[in-house]
N, C-alpha and C positions, 0 to 999 in steps of 0.2 A: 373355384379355380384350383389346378390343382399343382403342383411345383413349376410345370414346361409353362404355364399360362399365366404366370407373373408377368410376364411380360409382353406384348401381343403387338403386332406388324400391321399395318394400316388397313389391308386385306381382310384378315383375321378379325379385328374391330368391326371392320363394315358389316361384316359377316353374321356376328354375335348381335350387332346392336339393330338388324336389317335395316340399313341407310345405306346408301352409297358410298366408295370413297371419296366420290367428289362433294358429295357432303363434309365427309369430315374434313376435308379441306380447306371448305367453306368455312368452317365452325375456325377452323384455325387461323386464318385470314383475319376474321371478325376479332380474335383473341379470346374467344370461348374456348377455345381447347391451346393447352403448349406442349407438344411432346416434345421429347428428348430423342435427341439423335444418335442412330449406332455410329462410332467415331472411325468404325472398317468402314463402313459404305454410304453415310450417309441415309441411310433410311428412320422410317421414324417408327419410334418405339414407346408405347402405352404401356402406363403404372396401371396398378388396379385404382390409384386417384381418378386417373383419368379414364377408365370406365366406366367408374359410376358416375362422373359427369357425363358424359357422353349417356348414359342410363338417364340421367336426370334431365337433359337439353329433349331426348327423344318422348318423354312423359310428358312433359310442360306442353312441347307441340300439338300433342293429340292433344290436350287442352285447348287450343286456340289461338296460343301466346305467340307472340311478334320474338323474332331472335334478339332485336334490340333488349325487349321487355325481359326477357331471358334471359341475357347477359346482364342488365340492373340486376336484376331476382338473385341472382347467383352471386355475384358480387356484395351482396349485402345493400344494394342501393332502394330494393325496392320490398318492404317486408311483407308477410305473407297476407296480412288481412288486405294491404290497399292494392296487393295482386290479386287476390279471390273479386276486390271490387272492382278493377281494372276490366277482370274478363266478362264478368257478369254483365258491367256497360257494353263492352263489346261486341258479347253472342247477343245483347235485346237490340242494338244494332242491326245483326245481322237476322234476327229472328224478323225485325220491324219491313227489312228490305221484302226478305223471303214472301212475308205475310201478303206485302202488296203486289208482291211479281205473282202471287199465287192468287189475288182478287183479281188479276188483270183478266186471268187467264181462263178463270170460272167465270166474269164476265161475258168473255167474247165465247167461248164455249157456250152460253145459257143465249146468245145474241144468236150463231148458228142454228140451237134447237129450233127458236122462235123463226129467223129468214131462212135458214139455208144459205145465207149469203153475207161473206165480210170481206170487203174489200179493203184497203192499205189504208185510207184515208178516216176508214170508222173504226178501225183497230187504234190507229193514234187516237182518236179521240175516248174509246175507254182509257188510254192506260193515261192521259189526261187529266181523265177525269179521278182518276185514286191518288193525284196529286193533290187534291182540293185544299187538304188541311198546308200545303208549304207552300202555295201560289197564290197571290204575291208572295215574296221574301219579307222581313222586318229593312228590306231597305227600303223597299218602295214604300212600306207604313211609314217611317218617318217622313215623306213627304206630305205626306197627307192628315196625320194623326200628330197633335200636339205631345209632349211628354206624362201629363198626368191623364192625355184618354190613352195612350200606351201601355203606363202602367196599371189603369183602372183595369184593360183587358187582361194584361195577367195576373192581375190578384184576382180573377174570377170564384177564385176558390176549387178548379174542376182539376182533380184526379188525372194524370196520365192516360186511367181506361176508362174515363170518362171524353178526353180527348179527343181516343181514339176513336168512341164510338161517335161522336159528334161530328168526326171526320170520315166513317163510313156511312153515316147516314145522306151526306151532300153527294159523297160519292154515287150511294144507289139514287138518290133524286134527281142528280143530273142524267142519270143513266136511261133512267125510266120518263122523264123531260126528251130527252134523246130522242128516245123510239118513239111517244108522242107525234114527235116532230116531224119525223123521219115515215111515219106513217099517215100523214096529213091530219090528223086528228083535229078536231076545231076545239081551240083552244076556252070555248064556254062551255065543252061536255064534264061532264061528271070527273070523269079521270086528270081533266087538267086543273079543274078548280080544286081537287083534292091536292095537285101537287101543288099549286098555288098556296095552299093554307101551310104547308108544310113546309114548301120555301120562305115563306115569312116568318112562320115559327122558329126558322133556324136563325134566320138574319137578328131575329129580338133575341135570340140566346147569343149572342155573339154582342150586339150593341147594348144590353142589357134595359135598351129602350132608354135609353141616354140621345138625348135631341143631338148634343151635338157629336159621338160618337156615328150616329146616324146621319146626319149629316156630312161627313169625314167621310165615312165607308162612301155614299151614293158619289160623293164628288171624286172620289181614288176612281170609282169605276164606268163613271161619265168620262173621265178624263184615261181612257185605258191605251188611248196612242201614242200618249208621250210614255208608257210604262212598257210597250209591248217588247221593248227587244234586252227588258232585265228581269223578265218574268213572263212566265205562262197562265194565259187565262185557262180557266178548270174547266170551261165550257166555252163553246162559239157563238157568234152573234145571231145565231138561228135560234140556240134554244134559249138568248137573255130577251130575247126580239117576242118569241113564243111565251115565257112565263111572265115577260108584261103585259100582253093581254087577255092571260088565263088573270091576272091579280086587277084589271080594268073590267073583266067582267064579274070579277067577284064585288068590285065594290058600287059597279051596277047593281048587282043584287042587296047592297047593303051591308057587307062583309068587308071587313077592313078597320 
């Protein structure tokens, strides 16, 4: 800055810092920013203090940061490492969202290639289905799941990206269950007993082949009427109707 720019006019700031003035407005309301006022006109008047905060609110943004969280940070309320962690939770937040609005999407795209054809009603049921891993809620599990098979399920020992993949794999199974279905497939061919072994495989990774954990889960979803209007089932009663008699024919065969 150079002597005239000691001191700068609301305009002027907007200008320099490319925001708004109605942002800095904003910022001021909130008490992230206080200027001082010329005492001829009332207008308001920035120290070089207050453009480098105004520099420092506009940096943190393009980070991610909530104005709240940036007004703690600035004020000393919030130090730098449990800010670096704050955001880091934030942006896998927002990466987790992205991740799944972007499976929805290559879904119904790879479902197109295949028909040619998606109507309203089977587009809900993909994006649905890349709920698998948060439907039911842990509300509806405590009706059904004691406290030490609750806790037994999260001490599994399984990794976050292990989670995840345990939850894209129900995801592509229902999906491909789905089409199955949707293409009258008879539920003894080769293609359905293979998703049969693979829907069981999942359910023992999850019960850890614990009786009464197994037991717990089949009764939550025998009893899925009195749960339906606090949670989304991951799949409809076509394809739970279809993979019990892909897993009746499998244990016709001996399998099971």
């Amino acid at each position: 800055m150079h002597k005239h720019d000691d001191i700068l006019g609301i305009g002027e700031l907007a200008k320099r810092a490319k925001i708004s003035v109605r942002a800095l407005r904003h910022y001021e309301a909130i008490g992230l920013l206080l200027p001082k006022r010329n005492p001829d006109n009332n207008r308001r008047r920035y120290s070089r203090a207050e453009v480098a905060q105004v520099m420092k609110i506009t940096t943190l943004k393009k980070a991610g940061l909530d104005l709240h969280t940036i007004g703690k940070a600035l004020s000393g309320g919030v130090d730098v490492q449990t800010l670096v962690s704050m955001q880091i939770q934030q942006l896998q937040v927002q990466h987790d969202k992205t991740k799944a609005a972007l499976s929805v999407l290559q879904k119904a795209a790879r479902y197109l290639n295949d028909h040619q054809d998606l109507n309203m009603d089977l587009l809900c049921q993909i994006i649905r289905s890349t709920k698998v891993s948060q439907y039911p809620d842990e509300n509806v599990f405590k009706d059904y799941f004691d406290k030490d098979q609750i806790q037994k399920i999260k001490n599994r020992g399984t990794s976050p990206q292990e989670l995840a993949n345990y939850g894209q794999q129900w995801s592509d199974l229902i999906a491909r269950v789905q089409k199955l279905t949707d293409a009258g497939t008879p539920a003894d061919s080769d293609e359905a007993l293979q998703c049969a072994r693979e829907w069981t495989a999942l359910v023992q990774r999850f019960t850890q082949n614990d009786p009464g954990i197994t037991k717990s889960l089949t009764s939550m979803y025998a009893d899925k009427d009195a749960w339906k209007d606090r949670a989304q089932m991951p799949f409809g009663q076509a394809v739970s109707d279809y993979i019990a008699k892909a897993q009746g024919a499998l244990l016709e065969r001996g399998e099971g």
